[in-house]
Structures are given as structure tokens and as C-alpha cells.
N, C-alpha and C positions, 0 to 999 in steps of 0.2 A: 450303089443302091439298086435295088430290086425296082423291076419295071409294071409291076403291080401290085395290087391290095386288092382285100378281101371287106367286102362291109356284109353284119350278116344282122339282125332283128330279131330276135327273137319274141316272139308275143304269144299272147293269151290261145289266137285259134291259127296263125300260122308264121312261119318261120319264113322272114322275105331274106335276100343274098344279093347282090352286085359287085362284079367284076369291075375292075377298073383300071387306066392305062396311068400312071405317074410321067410327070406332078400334074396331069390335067384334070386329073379326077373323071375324065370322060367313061361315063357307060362302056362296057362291053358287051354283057351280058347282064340279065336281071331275071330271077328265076324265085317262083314263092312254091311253098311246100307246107302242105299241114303241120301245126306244130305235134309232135307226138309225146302227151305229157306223161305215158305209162314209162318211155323210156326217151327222154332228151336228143340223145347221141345219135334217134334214127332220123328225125326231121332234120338235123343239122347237119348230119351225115349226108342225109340224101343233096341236102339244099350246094352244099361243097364239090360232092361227086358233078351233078350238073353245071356248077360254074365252071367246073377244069373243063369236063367233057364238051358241053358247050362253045368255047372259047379257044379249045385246044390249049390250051398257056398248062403247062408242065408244074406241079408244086413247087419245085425247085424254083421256078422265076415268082412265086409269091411273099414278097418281104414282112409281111403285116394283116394279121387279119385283127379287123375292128368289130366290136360288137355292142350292140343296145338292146335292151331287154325290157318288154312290160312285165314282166313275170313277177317282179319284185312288189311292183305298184300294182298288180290283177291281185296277189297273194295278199294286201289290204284290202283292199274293197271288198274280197271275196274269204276273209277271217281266216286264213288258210296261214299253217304256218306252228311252229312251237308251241307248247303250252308254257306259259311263261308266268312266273310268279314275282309280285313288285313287292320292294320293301322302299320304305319312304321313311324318312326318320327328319323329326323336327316338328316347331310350330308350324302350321301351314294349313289352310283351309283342305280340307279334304275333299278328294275329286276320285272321279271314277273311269279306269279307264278298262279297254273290252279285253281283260286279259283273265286268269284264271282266280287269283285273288291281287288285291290291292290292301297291305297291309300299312299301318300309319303307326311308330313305335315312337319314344322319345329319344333325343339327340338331336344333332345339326349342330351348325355352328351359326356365330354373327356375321354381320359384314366386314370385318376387322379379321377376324379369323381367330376369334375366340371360341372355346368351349361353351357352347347356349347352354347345353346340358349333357348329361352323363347319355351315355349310349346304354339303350336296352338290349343289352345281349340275353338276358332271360329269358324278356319275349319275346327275342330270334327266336333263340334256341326252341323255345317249345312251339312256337308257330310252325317251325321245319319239321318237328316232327309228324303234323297231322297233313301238312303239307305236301312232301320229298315224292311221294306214289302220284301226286297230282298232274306233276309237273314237269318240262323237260328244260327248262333253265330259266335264272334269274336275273332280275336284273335291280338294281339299288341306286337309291335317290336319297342323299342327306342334303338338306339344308345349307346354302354355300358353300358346297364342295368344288367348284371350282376357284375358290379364295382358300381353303382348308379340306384337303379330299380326306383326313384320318377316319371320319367315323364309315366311309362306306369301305376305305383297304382295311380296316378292322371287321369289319359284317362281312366280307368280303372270303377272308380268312375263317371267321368262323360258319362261314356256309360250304365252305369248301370242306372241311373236316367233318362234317356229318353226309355230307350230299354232295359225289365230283361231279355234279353237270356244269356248266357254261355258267359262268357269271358276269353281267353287263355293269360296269360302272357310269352312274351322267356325268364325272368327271371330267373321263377319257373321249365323253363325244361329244360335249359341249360347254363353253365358254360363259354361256350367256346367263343372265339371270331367266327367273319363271321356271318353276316345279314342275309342275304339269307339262309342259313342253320339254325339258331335259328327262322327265320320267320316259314319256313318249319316245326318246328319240330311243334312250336304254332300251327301252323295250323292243322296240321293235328290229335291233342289232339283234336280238335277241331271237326273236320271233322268227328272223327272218336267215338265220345262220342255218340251220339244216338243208334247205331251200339253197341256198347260195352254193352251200357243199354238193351237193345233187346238181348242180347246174355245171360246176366247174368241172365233174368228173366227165357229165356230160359231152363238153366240149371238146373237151382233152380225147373221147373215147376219138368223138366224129374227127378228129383236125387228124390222130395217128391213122382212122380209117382211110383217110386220104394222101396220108404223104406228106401234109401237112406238119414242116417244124419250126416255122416263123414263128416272130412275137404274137403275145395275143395281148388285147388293149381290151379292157370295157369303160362304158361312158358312163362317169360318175354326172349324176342329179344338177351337179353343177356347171355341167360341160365340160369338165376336164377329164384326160384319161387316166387309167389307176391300173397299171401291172397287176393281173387276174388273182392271184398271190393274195395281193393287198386286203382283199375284198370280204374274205371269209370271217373276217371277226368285224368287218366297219360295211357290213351287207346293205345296210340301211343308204349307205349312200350313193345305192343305184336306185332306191326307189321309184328316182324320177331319168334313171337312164332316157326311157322313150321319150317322155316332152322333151330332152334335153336334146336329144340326135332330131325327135320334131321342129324345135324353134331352130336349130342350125340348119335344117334343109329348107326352113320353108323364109328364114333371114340370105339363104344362097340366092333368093329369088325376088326380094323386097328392098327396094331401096328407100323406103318413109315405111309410114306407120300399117300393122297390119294384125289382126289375129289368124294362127294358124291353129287349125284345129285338121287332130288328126282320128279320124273313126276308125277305132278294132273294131274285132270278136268282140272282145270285154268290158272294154272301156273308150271315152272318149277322152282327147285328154286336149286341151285349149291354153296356148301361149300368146302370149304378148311380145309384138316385135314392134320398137321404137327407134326411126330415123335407121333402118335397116340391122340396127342389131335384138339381140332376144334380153328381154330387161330380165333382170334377176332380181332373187329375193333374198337377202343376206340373212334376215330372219327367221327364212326354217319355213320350209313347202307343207302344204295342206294336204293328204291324202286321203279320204273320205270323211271320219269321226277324227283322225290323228291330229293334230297339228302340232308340228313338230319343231327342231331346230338344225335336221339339215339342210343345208346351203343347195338352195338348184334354182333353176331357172321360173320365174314368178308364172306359175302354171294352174289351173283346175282340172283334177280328173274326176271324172263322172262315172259311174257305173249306169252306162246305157252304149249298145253299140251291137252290129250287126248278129253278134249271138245272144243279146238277153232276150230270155222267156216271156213268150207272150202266150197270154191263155184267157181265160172271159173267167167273171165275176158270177157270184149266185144270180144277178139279175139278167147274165149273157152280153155284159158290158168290155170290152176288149182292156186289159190292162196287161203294162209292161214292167218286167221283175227287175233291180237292178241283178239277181244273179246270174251267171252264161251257164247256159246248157247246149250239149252238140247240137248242130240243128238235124233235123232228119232226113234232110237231103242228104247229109255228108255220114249217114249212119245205116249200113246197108244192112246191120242187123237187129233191124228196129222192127217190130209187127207191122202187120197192116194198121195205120193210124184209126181207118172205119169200126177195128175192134178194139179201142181200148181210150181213146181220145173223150176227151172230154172235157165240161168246165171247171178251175179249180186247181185240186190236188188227183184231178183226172187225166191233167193237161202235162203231165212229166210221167216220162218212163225213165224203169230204173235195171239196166243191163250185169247183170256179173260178166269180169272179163274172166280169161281161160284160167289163167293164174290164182286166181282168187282166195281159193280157199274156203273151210266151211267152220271156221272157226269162227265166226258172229253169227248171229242170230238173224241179221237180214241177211247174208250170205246165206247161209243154209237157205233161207224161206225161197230165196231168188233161183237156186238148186235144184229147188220141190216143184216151184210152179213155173221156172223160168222169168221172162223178162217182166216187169209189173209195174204198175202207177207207183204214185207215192201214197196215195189214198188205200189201196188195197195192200201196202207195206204196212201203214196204220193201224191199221184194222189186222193185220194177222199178227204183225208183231207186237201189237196193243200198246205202240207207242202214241203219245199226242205229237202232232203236225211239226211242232216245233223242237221237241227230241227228236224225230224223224229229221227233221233239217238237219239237226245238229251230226245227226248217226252218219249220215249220209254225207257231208260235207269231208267227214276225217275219212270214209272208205275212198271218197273222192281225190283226196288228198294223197292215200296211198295207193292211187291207183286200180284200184281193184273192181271198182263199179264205171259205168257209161251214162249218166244221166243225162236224157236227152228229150224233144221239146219242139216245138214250134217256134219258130224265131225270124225276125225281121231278112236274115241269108233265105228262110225259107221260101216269105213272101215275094222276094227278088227273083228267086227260081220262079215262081208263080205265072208272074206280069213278064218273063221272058228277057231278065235283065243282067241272070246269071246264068251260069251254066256248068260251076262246079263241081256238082256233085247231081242226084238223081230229084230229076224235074217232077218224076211220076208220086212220088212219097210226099217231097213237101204239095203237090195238089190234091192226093188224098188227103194228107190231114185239111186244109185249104175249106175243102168241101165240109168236110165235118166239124170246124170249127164256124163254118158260113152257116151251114145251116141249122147249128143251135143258136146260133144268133140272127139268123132271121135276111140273113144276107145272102147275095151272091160272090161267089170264091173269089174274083175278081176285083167287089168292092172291099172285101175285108180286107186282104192284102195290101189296099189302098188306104184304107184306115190304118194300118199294120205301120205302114213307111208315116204315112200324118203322124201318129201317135212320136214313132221314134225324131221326128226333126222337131216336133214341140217339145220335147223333153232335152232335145240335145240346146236349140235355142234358149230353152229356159236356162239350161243352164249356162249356157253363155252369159244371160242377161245378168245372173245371182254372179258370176264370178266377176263382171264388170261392176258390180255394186256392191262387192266386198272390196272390192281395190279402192274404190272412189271412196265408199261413206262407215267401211267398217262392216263387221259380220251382223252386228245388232240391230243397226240401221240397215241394213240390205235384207236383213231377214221380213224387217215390217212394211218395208216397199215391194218385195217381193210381193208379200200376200195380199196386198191392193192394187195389183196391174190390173185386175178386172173383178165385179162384183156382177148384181143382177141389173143394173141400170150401165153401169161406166166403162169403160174399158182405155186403158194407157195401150198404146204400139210404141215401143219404144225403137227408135233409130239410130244403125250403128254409123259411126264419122269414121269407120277403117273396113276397109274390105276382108272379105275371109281368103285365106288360101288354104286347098283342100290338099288331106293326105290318106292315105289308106285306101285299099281297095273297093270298100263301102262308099267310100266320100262323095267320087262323082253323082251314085244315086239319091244320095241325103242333102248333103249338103246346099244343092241347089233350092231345094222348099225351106230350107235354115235361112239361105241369102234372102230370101223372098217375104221368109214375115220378119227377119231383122231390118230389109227397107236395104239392102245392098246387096254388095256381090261378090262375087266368088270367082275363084280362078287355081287352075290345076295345073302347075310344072309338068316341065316334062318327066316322065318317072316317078309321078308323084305316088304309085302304087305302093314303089318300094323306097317310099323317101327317106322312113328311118336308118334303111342299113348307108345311103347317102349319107346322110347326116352324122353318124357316127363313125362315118369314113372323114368327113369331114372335120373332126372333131381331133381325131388321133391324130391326124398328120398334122395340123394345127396350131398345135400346144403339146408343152413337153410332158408325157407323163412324170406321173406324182410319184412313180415306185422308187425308192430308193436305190 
């Protein structure tokens, strides 16, 4: 056996890495690196070259490199992903979930495993045809098809002979009864399959850039590991890779009960650990609108964390986005913020990279005038705010634009608490976001951090009160913790343990209005790629 492992993280705004000696798991070296989403292979490249180089340990002596990813679980939150068309077949209340269309034919079967009714291949057939240009794969939901799967390997068959994209069966990825939930999980196999192929090449590019010819392991949602192989067509079931490598480093460090919550770039993502293990959810993980049916570890992820956007209200009121934009400290080719900053759709700029291309229409515009708000993309491209979202999200997707923003990383450079990237940018913008709102650059930033640990605790408090009393009843308790006379503080019976590089700074005003406290492992910066070193050595992977 080889006398060390590689644990590497992959997330939303940076790529963490840890060396490690076998079977102690002991630290060697720990090294974070921007993630690079234009091109995967450069942040994980680099993140690998500095462990060897670091640590001097030769490729050759590395047996195993482990890895966890937010990328799977950022790529919901943040609609990123396939365009993905659902066909549902059967009686069943009709539901809507955020994909390109959601079609409802007749078929399904009973609970017996009877014919309910004849399959509409008809209405396949002509709905694919106004459909096939829309869409980059599909995925099918009949009616007790894990008791009878014929009617969806029949829809299956004839979607393939008009249209070869990617077809998902709920079949093949879940057992369980609930439509909506097996539609979900389809889909998102789905959604999240190009993404997963892009990651794997990724990896493969950075592990040969290094010498690198060890196993490679990623951490499946559920804490098991899955031969990288595996993953391409059952993508879905790293969604919750990160809380999964989360609750395992931060259970390396809990012997009773605890929540570990861990702050990106993009998300936050909050586990439950009981009498020192991470509880699990056998029923299929929540991940923003989704609720699904794959198996991972009983977790909430939040879209709120050290890169969502923050920008002021028509009234000059500070509000935070759940989407991540770069921050501008970390964006050297960003304008002077004094000239373009503002409240709104004033408060995002929007970058063409080199590569780009002039073949869109905000491309070109960005070509003509260089870098712009999202407001003045509006107005020249005569799109509304919300095509404009939409435009912007799929150039984002491919890479080809830099949207970027004012963000909570910023306010940390601010108040002197980071130092990542250029102190001077995020205090210009600082300034001109302070003083349309009537403030000093020092107190906004201050409201900046308030804002983001009220949001991050709130949502602590909604994911404790989904466990306890259900989503229905958490929803109407939520909206009564305070009115204009009342106010509930609710108090936590388990301490938090902190992870992410962000943590230390947030997290402590989180322990403070939840009435407890916090505590930060050693390593807890790069606790995920721990965690998922953790993980791999473990338990046996699932690859065949």
C-alpha cells in the first residue's frame, strides 16, 4: 500500500487539496486554489502540482486520490445544467418542476403491476416533435414503474428513434414510491450529466498533468465512494458529495450531538451529526426547489455564502441574492466600481472572456462597449431583467462571460479580515455602495456580514423545523418568529462546528443569535477534501 492520499474539494469559488500520510490521515500539507470554471483541469492542476511540490512526496508514492465536489449541488441552486425535457405518464396529480417542459400523457401502471392504461405514444411522438430543438435530454416518469418499468423502456425506445440525446429513466434511479420525487431524481441524472462529463475530463486532464496514475474515488451524497466511471450516467448522486465529505470531517471531530455547517463561495450547506455520527436520509436529500429520492446524508443547502451578490434596493436598502457572482477583489479586470456601480441591476457587471465569441447578441454588445451592468445589457439588448438573467446564466454556464459584484468576500477584504485578492477594488466599490446608502464604507460591510449570518441562521432554524414538524408546519412557524410587537429567539441544544474558509468570520455572529457556540477543527479551512479522504479509505467503493 502506497503511503499516501490525496484529498481534493472541488467547489463553487475554490478548489481546496490535502496531503496526507497513511493510515493516520495526518495533514501534510493543505493548499486552496481558485476554482477555474472556464477550464476545471487548471485549478485542480495547480491545486496537485502544489501538494507534490509542497511536501516533496514524488506521484509515484500517491495510492489514491479522493475527491468532493459542490459543483453538482452549486449547478441546482444556481439552474445550471441541461436542458432537460420530462414526460410523466399516468393518473397523478400534476406538478411542476423547473425544467424545460413537464409533459403528463396517459399510461402507468397499478400497484400490482397491471396495465392502468394504454401508453400514448401519439402524444410522445408529436410532443417530440415541437420539442427535440428545445432540449438536450430527457428523462421519463410512468406510474409504478419500479413494480412495472414497460411503459417508460417503451417511451424510452421511441424517444430514441426520433431524437439520440440522453434518456433518464425513475426506474433505474429509484425504488421508492412518489412521482414528483422519482421525476426529480430523473431529471436531474439528467440535467446534471454534461456537467459531470466536463468534470471527469477535467480531472483526468489535471491527475496526467501531474504524474498522477492512482485510483480516483468521488464521494457519493451518501458517504460512499463510487469509481469516477460510475458517475456519468448516476451524476445525481453526488449532488450532495460536499455535505457528505462535510458531515464526515466535521463527525472526525464530535463525539455527541452537533450541526456542522459548512460556508462557500456559493452555498452553505448544514448537517446533522448524532452521538458522533452524520444521520442520514434514506428518503432522498432536499436541494433548493428539488426534493428528491437520492440517498445522502440528512443535510440543507442554502444558496447564501461568501460570493452571493449583494447590492441595495430602489429604496438604498442592502439585500443579498442567493446567486454567486466573482467578487471584485478576486477580478482584476473589473472597472473602476466609482464608474459603473450602482443600486439594482447597476450592482453586476458583466465581462466577455478572451474566447468568447460574437456570435450572441450580448456577446457582440460587450465587444462594442466592453465590460457593462446588467442594466445597460437591458436596455441595449432590449431584453427584460429576467431574459437578461436567463441570457446570462447559459453564457455563464459556457463560460464565456465573468459576472461579477459586490459580495460578502468583498466586505471581509474591507474590515481587513481577508486578504485574497485586491483590498483596493472591493473599498472602492465599499464606498460607492456606502454612500448611496447613506452610510459609512465600514458600517456597510458591517451590515454586509449582519445580513449574511441572519440568513445563514435562518436558515438553520427552517432546516431544524423541517426535520422536527415537516416542511408545512416549518413554513408557518418560520413566518411568526417575529411580527411588529413579538419576537421568538429560538435556541440551539447542539453546538455548531465550523468549515470553510468564510466560517471563522460568519459563523461566530450565527452561534450568537442561535444562543450557542461554535468551534473550528484544526484544518477546518480545507475540511471537505479531509472529509472525503476520509470517506474513501473508509468504506469499500461501489464500482464494480
Amino acid at each position: 500500500m502506497s503511503d499516501y492520499a490525496i484529498g481534493i474539494d472541488t467547489g463553487g469559488t475554490c478548489t481546496d487539496g490535502v496531503i496526507v500520510h497513511l493510515p493516520s490521515l495526518t495533514p501534510l500539507v493543505a493548499v486552496k486554489e481558485a476554482t477555474t470554471h472556464h477550464d476545471l483541469s487548471l485549478g485542480i492542476g495547480r491545486c496537485l502540482a502544489r501538494l507534490l511540490w509542497d511536501s516533496a512526496i514524488a506521484p509515484g508514492q500517491v495510492g489514491l486520490v479522493a475527491l468532493s465536489s459542490t459543483l453538482a449541488t452549486n449547478a441546482v441552486v444556481e439552474e445550471r445544467g441541461a436542458r432537460v425535457g420530462l414526460f410523466v405518464f399516468g393518473h397523478v396529480r400534476h406538478f411542476k418542476l423547473p425544467v424545460v417542459a413537464n409533459i403528463f400523457l396517459k399510461g402507468g401502471h397499478t400497484i400490482t403491476g397491471e396495465e392502468d392504461e394504454p401508453l400514448d405514444l401519439e402524444g410522445l411522438v408529436d410532443t417530440l416533435e415541437g420539442l427535440r430543438e428545445h432540449v438536450d435530454a430527457y428523462a421519463v416518469c410512468s406510474a409504478m414503474s419500479f413494480v412495472n418499468p414497460a411503459h417508460e423502456l417503451v417511451a424510452t425506445e421511441a424517444i430514441r428513434l426520433l431524437d439520440p440525446k440522453p434518456v433518464f429513466c425513475s426506474h433505474l434511479v429509484s425504488e421508492h414510491a412518489g412521482m414528483r420525487e422519482r421525476a426529480a431524481t430523473a431529471c436531474l441524472h439528467a440535467r446534471l450529466m454534461p456537467l459531470m462529463e466536463d468534470f471527469l475530463r477535467a480531472i483526468e486532464r489535471a491527475m496526467s498533468g501531474a504524474g498522477l496514475s492512482c485510483p480516483l474515488l468521488l464521494v457519493r451524497g451518501d458517504g460512499q465512494p463510487v469509481a469516477a466511471g460510475e458517475t456519468v450516467r448516476q451524476a445525481a448522486v453526488t449532488v450532495a458529495s460536499g455535505p457528505a465529505s462535510t458531515a464526515w470531517f466535521g463527525a472526525m471531530h464530535v463525539t455527541g450531538d452537533a450541526l456542522v455547517v459548512d460556508v462557500g463561495g456559493t452555498t452553505t450547506d448544514i448537517c446533522l451529526v448524532r452521538s458522533g455520527n452524520p444521520v442520514m436520509n434514506e428518503d432522498g436529500c432536499r436541494i433548493g426547489a428539488w426534493q428528491t429520492h437520492v440517498a445522502a446524508v440528512d443535510m440543507y443547502t442554502a444558496g447564501a455564502g461568501g460570493d452571493s451578490l449583494v447590492s441595495l434596493d430602489s429604496t438604498g436598502r442592502l439585500q443579498l441574492a442567493v446567486s454567486r457572482v466573482q467578487p471584485l477583489a478576486m477580478t482584476p479586470l473589473a472597472a473602476d466600481p466609482a464608474d459603473w456601480l450602482g443600486p439594482e441591476r447597476e450592482g453586476v457587471l458583466v465581462l466577455a472572456l478572451p474566447d468568447a465569441g460574437e456570435d450572441d447578441e450580448v456577446l457582440a454588445q460587450l465587444r462594442l462597449q466592453g465590460p457593462a451592468t446588467a442594466a445597460s445589457l437591458a436596455r441595449s439588448c432590449h431584453l427584460s431583467g429576467v431574459a437578461l438573467d436567463h441570457h446570462l446564466e447559459g453564457l455563464r454556464s459556457r463560460n464565456q462571460v465573468i459576472v461579477t459584484g459586490f459580495t460578502p468576500t468583498d466586505a471581509l477584504h474591507v474590515l481587513g479580515r481577508l486578504q485574497l485578492g485586491d483590498s483596493g477594488r472591493a473599498l472602492g466599490a465599499a464606498r460607492r455602495l456606502a454612500a448611496l446608502a447613506g452610510l459609512e464604507p465600514e458600517e456597510l460591510c458591517r451590515q454586509v456580514l449582519a445580513l449574511v449570518e441572519e440568513r445563514i441562521a435562518g436558515h438553520i432554524i427552517e432546516y431544524l423545523m423541517r426535520r422536527s414538524w415537516g416542511d408545512q408546519a416549518a413554513a408557518v412557524l418560520a413566518g411568526r418568529l417575529e411580527d411588529e410587537v413579538l419576537r421568538f429567539a429560538p435556541s440551539l441544544k447542539v453546538p455548531l462546528v465550523g468549515i470553510g474558509a468564510a466560517a471563522r468570520h460568519l459563523l461566530p455572529g450565527v452561534a450568537e443569535r442561535l444562543h450557542t457556540t461554535v468551534s473550528f477543527p484544526a484544518h477546518y479551512e480545507v475540511g471537505n477534501a479531509i472529509g472525503a479522504l476520509r470517506i474513501a479509505l473508509s468504506r469499500p467503493s461501489s464500482a464494480p
